[in-house]
N, CA, C and O atoms as a GROMACS GRO file, in nm:
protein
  404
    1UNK      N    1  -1.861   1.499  -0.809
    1UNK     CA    2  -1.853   1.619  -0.728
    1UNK      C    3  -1.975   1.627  -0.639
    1UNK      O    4  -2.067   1.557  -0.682
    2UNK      N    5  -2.001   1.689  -0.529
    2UNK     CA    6  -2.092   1.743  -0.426
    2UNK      C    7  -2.153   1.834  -0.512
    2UNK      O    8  -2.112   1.881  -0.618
    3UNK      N    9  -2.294   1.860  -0.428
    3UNK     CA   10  -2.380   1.968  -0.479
    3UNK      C   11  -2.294   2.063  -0.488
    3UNK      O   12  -2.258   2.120  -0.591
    4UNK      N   13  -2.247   2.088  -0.349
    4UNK     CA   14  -2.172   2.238  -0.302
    4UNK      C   15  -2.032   2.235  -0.431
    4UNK      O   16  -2.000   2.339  -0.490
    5UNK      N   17  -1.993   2.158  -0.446
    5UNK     CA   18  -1.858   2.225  -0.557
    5UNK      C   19  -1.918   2.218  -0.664
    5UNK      O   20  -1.876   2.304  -0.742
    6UNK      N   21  -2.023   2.135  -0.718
    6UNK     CA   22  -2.030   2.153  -0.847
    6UNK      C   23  -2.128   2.263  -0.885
    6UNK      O   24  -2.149   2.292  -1.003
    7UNK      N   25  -2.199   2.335  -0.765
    7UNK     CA   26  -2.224   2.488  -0.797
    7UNK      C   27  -2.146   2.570  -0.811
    7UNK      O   28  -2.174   2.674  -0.870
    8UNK      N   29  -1.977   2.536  -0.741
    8UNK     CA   30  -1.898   2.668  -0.711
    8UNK      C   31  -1.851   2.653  -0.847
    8UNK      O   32  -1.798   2.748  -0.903
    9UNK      N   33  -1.869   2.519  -0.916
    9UNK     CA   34  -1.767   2.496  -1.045
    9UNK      C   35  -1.880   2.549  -1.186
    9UNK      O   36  -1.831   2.583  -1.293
   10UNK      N   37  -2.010   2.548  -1.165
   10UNK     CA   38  -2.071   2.630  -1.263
   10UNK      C   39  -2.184   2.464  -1.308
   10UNK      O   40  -2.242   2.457  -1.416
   11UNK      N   41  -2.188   2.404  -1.251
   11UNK     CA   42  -2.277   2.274  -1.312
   11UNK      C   43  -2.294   2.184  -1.219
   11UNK      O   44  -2.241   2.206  -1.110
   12UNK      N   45  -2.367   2.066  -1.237
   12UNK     CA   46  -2.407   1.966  -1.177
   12UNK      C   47  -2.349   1.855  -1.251
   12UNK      O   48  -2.331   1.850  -1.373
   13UNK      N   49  -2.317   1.747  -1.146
   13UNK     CA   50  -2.226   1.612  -1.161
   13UNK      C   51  -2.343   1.577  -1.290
   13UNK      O   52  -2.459   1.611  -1.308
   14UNK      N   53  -2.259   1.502  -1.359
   14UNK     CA   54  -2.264   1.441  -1.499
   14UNK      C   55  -2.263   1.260  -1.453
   14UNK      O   56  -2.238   1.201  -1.347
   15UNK      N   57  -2.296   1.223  -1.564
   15UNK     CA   58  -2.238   1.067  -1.553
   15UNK      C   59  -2.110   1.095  -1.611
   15UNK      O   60  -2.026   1.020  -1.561
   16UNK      N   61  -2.081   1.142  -1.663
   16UNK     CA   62  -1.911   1.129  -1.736
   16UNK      C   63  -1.854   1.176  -1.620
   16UNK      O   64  -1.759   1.128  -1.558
   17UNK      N   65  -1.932   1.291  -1.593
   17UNK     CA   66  -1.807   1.356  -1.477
   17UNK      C   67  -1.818   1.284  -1.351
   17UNK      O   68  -1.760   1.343  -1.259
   18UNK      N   69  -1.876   1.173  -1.319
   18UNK     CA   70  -1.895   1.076  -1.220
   18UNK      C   71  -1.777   0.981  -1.231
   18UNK      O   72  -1.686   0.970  -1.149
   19UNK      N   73  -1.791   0.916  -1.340
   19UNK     CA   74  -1.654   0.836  -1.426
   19UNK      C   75  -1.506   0.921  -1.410
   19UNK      O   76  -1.394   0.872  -1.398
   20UNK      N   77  -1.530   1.007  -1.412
   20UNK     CA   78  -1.357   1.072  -1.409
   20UNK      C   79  -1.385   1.101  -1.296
   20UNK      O   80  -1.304   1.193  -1.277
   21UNK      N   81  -1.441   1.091  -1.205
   21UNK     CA   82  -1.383   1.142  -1.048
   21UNK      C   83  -1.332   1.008  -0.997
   21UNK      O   84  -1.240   1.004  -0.916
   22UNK      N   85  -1.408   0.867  -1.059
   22UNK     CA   86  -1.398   0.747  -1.010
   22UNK      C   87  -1.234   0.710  -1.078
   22UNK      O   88  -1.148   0.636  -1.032
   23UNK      N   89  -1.233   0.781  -1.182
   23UNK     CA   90  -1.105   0.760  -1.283
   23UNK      C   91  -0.966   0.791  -1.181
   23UNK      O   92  -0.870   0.718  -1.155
   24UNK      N   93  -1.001   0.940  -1.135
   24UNK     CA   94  -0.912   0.979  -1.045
   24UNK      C   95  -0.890   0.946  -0.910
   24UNK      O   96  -0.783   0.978  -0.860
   25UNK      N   97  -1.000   0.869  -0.825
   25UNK     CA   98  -0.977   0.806  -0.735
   25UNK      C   99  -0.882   0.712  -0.751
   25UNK      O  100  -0.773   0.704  -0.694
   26UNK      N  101  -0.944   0.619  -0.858
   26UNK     CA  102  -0.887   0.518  -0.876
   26UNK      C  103  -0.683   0.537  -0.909
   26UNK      O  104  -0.585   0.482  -0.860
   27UNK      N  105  -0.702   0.637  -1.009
   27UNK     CA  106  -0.514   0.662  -0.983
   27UNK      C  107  -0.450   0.675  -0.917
   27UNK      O  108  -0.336   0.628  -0.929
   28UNK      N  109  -0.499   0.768  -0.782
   28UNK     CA  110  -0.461   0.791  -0.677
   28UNK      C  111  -0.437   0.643  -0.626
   28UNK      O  112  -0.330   0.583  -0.632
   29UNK      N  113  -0.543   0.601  -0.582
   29UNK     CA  114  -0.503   0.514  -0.497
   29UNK      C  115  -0.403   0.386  -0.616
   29UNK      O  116  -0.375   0.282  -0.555
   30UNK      N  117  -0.380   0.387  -0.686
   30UNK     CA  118  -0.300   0.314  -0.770
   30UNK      C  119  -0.162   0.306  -0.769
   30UNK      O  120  -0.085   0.211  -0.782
   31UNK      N  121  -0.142   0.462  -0.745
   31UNK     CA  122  -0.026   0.536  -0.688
   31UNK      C  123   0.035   0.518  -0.594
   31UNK      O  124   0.158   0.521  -0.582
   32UNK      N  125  -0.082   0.489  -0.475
   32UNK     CA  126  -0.036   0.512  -0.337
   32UNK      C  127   0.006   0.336  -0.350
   32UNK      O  128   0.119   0.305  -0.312
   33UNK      N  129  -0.072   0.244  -0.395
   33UNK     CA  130  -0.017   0.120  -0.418
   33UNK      C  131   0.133   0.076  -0.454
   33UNK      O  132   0.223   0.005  -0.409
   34UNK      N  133   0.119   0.123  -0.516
   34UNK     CA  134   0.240   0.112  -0.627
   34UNK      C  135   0.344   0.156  -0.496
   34UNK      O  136   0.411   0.065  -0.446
   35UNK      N  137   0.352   0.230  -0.466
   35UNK     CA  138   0.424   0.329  -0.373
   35UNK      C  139   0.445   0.245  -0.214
   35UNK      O  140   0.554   0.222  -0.163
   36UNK      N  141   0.323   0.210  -0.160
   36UNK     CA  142   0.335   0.069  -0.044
   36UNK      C  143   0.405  -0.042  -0.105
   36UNK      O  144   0.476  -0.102  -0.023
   37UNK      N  145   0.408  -0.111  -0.278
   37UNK     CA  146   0.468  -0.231  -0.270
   37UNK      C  147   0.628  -0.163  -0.315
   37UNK      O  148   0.724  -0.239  -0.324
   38UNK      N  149   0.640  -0.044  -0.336
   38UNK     CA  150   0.812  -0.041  -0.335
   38UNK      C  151   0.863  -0.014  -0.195
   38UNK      O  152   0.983  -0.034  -0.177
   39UNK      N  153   0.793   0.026  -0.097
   39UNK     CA  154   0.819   0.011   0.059
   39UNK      C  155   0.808  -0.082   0.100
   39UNK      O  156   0.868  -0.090   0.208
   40UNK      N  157   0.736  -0.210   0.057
   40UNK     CA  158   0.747  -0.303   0.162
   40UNK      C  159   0.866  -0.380   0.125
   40UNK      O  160   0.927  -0.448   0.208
   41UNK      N  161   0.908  -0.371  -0.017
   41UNK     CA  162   1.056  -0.439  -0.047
   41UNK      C  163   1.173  -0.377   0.028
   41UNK      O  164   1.260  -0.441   0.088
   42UNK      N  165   1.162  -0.232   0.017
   42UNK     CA  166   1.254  -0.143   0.071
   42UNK      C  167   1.292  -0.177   0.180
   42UNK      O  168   1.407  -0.147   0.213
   43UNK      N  169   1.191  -0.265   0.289
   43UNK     CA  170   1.175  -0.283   0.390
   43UNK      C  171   1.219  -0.431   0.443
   43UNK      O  172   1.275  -0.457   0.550
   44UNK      N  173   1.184  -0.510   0.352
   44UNK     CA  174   1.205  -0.628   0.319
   44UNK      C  175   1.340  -0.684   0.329
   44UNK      O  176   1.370  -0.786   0.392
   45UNK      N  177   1.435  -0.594   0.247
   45UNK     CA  178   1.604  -0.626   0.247
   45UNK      C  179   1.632  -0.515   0.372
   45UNK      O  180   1.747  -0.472   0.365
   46UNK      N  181   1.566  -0.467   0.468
   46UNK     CA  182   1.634  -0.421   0.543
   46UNK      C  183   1.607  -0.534   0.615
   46UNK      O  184   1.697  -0.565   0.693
   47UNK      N  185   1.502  -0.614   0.613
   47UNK     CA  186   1.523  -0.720   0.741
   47UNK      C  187   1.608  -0.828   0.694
   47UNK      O  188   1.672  -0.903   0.768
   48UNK      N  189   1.602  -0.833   0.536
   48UNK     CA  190   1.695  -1.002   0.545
   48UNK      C  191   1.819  -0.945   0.573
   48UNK      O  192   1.903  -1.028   0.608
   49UNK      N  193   1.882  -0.762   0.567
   49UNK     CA  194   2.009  -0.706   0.572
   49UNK      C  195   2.043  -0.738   0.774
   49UNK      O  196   2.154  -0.738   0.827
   50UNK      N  197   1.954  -0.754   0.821
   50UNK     CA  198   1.925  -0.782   0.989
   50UNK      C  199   1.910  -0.627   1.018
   50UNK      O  200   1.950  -0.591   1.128
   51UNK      N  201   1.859  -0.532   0.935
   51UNK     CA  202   1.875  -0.379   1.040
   51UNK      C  203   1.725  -0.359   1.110
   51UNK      O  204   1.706  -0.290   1.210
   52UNK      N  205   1.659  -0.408   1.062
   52UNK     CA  206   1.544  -0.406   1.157
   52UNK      C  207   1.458  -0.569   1.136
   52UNK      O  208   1.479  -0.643   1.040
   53UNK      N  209   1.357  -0.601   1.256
   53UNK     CA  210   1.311  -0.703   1.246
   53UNK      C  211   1.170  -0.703   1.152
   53UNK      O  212   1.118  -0.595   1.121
   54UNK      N  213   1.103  -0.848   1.104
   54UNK     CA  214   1.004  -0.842   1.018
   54UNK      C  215   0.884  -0.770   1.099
   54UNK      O  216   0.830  -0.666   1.061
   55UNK      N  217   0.853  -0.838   1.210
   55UNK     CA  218   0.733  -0.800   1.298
   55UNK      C  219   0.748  -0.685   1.297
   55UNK      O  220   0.634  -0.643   1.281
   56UNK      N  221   0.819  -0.595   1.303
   56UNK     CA  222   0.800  -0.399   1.291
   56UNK      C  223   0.798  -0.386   1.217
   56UNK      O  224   0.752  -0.272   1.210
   57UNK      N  225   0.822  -0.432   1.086
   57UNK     CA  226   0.838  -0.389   0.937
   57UNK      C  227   0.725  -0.418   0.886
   57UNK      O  228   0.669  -0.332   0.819
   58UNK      N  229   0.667  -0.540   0.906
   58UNK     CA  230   0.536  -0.580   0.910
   58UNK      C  231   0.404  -0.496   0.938
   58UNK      O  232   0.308  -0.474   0.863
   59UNK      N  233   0.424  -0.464   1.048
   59UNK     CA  234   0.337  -0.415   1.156
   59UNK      C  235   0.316  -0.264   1.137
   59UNK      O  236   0.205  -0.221   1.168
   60UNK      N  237   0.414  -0.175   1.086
   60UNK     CA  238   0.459  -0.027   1.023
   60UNK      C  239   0.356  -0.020   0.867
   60UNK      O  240   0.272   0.056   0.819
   61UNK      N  241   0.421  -0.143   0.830
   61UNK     CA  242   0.367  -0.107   0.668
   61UNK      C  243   0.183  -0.134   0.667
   61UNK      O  244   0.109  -0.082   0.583
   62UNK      N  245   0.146  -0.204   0.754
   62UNK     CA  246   0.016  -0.232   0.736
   62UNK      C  247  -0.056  -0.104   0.838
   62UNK      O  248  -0.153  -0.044   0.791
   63UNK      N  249  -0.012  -0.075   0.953
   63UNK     CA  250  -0.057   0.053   1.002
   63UNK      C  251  -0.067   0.156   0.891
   63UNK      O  252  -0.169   0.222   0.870
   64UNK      N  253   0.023   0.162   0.835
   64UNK     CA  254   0.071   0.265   0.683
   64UNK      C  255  -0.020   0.263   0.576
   64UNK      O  256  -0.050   0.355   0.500
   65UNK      N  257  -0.070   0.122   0.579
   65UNK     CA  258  -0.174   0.076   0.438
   65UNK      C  259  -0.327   0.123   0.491
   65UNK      O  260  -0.417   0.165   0.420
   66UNK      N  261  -0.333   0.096   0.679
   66UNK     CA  262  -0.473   0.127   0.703
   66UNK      C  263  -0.512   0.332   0.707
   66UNK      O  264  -0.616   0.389   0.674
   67UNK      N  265  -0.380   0.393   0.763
   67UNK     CA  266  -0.397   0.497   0.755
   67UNK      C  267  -0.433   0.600   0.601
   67UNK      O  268  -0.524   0.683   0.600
   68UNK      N  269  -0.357   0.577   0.499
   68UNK     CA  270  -0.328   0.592   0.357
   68UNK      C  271  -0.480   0.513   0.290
   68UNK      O  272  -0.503   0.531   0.170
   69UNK      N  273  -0.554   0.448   0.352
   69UNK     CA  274  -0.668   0.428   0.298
   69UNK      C  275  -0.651   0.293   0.203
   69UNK      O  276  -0.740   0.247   0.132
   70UNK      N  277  -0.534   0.244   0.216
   70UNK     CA  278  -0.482   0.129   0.140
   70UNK      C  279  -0.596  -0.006   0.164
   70UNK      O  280  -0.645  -0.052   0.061
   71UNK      N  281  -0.626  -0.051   0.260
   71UNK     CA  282  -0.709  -0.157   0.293
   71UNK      C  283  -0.824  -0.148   0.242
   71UNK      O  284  -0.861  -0.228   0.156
   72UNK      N  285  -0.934  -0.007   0.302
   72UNK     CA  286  -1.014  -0.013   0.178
   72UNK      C  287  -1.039   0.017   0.054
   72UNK      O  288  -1.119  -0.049  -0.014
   73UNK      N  289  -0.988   0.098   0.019
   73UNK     CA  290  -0.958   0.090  -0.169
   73UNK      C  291  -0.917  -0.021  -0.205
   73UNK      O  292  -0.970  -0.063  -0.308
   74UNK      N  293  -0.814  -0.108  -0.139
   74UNK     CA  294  -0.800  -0.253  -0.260
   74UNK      C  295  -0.846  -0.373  -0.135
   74UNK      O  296  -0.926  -0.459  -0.173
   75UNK      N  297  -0.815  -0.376  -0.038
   75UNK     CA  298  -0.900  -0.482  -0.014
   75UNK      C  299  -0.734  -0.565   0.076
   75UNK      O  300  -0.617  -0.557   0.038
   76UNK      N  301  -0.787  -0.638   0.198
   76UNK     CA  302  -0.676  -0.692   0.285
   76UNK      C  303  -0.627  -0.785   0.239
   76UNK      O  304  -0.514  -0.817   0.275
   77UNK      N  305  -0.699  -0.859   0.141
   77UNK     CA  306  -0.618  -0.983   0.098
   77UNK      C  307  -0.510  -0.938  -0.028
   77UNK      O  308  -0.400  -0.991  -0.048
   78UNK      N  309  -0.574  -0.818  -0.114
   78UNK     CA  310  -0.462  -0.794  -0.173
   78UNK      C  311  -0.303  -0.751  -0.100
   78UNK      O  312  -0.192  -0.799  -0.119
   79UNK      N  313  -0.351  -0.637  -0.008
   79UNK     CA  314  -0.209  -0.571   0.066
   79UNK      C  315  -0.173  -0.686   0.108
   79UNK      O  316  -0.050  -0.681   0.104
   80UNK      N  317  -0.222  -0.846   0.168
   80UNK     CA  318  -0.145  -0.930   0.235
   80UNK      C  319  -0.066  -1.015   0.106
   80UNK      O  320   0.046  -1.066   0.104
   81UNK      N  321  -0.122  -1.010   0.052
   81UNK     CA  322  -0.042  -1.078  -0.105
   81UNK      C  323   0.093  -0.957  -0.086
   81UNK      O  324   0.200  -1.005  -0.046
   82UNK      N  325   0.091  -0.870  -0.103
   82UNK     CA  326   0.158  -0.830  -0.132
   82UNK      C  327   0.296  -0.780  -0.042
   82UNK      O  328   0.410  -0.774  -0.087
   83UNK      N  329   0.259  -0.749   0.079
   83UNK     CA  330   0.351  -0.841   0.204
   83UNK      C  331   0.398  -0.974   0.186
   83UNK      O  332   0.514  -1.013   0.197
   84UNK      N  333   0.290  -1.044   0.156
   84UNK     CA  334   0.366  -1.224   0.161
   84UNK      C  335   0.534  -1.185   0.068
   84UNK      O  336   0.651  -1.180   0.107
   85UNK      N  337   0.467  -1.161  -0.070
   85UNK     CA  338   0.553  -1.148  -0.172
   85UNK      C  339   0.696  -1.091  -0.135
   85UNK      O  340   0.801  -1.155  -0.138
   86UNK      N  341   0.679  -0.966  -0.101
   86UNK     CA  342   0.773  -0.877  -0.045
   86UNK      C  343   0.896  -0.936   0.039
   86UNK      O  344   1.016  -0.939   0.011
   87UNK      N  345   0.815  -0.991   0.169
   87UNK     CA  346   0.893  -1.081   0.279
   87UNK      C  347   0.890  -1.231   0.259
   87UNK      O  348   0.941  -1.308   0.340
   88UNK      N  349   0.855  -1.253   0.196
   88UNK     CA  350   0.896  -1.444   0.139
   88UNK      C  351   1.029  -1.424   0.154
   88UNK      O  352   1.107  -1.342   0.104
   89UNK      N  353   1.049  -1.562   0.274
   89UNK     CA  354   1.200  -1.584   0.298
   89UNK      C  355   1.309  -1.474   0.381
   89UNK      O  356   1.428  -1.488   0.406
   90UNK      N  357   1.226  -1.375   0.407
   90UNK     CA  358   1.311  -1.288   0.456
   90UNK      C  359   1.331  -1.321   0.596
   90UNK      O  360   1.450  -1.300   0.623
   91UNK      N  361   1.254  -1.372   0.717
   91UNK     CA  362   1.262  -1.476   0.801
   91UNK      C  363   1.375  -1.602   0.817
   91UNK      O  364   1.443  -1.649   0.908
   92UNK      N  365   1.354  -1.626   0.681
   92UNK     CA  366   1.487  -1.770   0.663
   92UNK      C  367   1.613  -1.714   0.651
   92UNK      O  368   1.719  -1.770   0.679
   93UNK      N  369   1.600  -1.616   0.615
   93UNK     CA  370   1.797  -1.515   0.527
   93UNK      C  371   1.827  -1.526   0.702
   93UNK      O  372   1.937  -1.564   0.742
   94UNK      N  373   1.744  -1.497   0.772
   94UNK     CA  374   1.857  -1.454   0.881
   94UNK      C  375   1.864  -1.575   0.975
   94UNK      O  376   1.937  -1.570   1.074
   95UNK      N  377   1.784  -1.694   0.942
   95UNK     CA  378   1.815  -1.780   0.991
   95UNK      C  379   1.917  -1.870   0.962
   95UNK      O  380   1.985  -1.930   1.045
   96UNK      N  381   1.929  -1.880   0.809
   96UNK     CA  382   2.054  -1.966   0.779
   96UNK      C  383   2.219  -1.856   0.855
   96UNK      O  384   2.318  -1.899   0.914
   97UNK      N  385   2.187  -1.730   0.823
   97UNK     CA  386   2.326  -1.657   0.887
   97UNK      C  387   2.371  -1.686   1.012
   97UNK      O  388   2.485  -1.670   1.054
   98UNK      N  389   2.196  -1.770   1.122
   98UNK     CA  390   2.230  -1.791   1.241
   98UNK      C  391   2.335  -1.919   1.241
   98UNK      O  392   2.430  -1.920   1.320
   99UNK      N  393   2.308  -2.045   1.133
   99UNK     CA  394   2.343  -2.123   1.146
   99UNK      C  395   2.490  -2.120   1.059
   99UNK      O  396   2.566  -2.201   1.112
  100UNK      N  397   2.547  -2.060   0.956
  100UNK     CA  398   2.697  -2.027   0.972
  100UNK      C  399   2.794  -1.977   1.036
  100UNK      O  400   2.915  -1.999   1.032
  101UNK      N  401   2.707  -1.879   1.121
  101UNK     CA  402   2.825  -1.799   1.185
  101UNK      C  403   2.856  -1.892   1.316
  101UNK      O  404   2.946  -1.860   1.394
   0.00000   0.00000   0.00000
């Protein structure tokens, strides 16, 4: 906590109470994780479905990760892991459809 709230709250930051603010950061943004990698799948079969392309889907979800604070709380190489994962192959689905139809 800040000087200013933890006067309005009746005390001064603790080491414990340092740990549970870090506790609760940390869920939050755990949350919000969790929550970007079920969107980028969501997103994922909409492109191998052809309703939208990867490069916007791409390009949306990582604008999304920098706004939401996603990049720095975990870090770019994780969110890109986790794009790779998401869209692996989703590029190819609509290429083999080019080559049956």
């Amino acid at each position: 906590m800040t000087g200013g709230m933890a006067s309005r709250l009746g005390g001064a930051p603790t080491a414990l109470g340092s740990l549970e603010l870090t506790a609760a950061w940390t869920a939050v943004a755990n949350a919000r994780l969790a929550e970007f990698r079920r969107q980028c799948w969501r997103l994922a079969g909409q492109v191998r479905a052809g309703l939208i392309d990867r490069i916007s889907a791409v390009d949306a979800l990582y604008e999304i990760a920098l706004v939401h604070g996603l990049v720095q709380a975990h870090g770019e190489d994780r969110l890109q892991a986790i794009l790779a994962e998401a869209f692996a192959g989703a590029e190819f689905n609509s290429f083999y459809g080019e080559l049956s139809a």
